[in-house]
C-alpha positions in Angstrom: 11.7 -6.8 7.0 8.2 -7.2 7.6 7.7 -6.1 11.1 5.0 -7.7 13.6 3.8 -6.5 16.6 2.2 -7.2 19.9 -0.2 -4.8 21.8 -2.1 -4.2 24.5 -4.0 -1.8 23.3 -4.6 -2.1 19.8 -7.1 0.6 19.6 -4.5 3.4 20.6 -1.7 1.6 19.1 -3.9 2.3 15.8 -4.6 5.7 16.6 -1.0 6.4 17.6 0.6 4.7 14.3 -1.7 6.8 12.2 -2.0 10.1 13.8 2.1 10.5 15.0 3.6 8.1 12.2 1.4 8.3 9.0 0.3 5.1 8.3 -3.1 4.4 6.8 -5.1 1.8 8.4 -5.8 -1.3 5.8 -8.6 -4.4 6.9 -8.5 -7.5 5.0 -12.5 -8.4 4.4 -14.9 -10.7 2.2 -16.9 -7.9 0.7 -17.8 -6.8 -3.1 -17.4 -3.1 -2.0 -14.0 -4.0 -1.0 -10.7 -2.9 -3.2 -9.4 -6.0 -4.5 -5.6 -6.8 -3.7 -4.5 -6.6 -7.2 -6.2 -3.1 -8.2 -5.0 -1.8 -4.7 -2.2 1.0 -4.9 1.1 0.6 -2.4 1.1 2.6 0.4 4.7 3.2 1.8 3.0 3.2 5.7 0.6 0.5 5.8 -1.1 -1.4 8.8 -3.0 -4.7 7.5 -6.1 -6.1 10.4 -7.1 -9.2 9.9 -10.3 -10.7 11.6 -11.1 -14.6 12.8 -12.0 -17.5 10.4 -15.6 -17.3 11.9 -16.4 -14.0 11.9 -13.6 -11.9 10.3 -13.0 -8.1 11.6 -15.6 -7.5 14.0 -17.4 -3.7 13.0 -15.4 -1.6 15.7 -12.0 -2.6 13.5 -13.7 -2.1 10.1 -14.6 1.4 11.3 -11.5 2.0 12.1 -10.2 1.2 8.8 -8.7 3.6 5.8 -9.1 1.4 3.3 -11.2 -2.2 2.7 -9.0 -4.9 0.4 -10.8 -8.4 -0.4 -8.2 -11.4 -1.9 -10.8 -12.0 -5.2 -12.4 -15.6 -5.2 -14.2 -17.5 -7.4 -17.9 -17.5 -6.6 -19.2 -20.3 -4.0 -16.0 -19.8 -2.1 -16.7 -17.5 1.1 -13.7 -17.1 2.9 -10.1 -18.3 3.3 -8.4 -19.5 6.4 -6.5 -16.6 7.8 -3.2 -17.5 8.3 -3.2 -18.5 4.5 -5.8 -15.3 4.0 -2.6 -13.2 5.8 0.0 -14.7 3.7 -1.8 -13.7 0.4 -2.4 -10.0 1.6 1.2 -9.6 3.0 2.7 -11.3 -0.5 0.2 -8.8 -2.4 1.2 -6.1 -0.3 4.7 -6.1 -0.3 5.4 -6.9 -4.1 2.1 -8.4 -5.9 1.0 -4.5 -6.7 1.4 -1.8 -8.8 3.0 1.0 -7.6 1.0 3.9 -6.5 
């Protein structure tokens, strides 16, 4: 199961997650100094942000990131729409990776 969830505060909701639970914070960008999806390792506790098709993750969220991944695109191609952005990185995330 791939759970989703519904804040209204997703600041503390972040903090909460990784200070009580463990997870690690994970935001899905269009950067070279990014990881790229398939060299990223599996992390057991994993929360993935995803920003808008204009802008992407604004840089309160980024900062408030573990961990950058970037899906790898061919050059001349700047970004993806999200919801097909989100599909790629949940895909890659759940079972596209190695195992780390």
């Amino acid at each position: 199961d791939l759970p989703i969830l519904q804040t209204r505060s997703l600041e503390e909701d972040l903090r909460r997650l990784r200070e009580e639970q463990g997870f690690r914070i994970s935001g899905a960008v269009c950067s070279p100094e990014a990881i790229p999806l398939p060299e990223a390792e599996t992390l057991e506790r994993e929360v993935l942000l995803l920003g808008n098709e204009a802008h992407g993750l604004g840089p309160e969220w980024i900062e408030a990131c573990d961990r950058l991944l970037t899906i790898p695109m061919q050059a001349g191609v700047d970004s993806l729409n999200v919801t097909l952005a989100a599909g790629i990185c949940i895909y890659s995330l759940q079972c596209g990776r190695k195992q780390g």
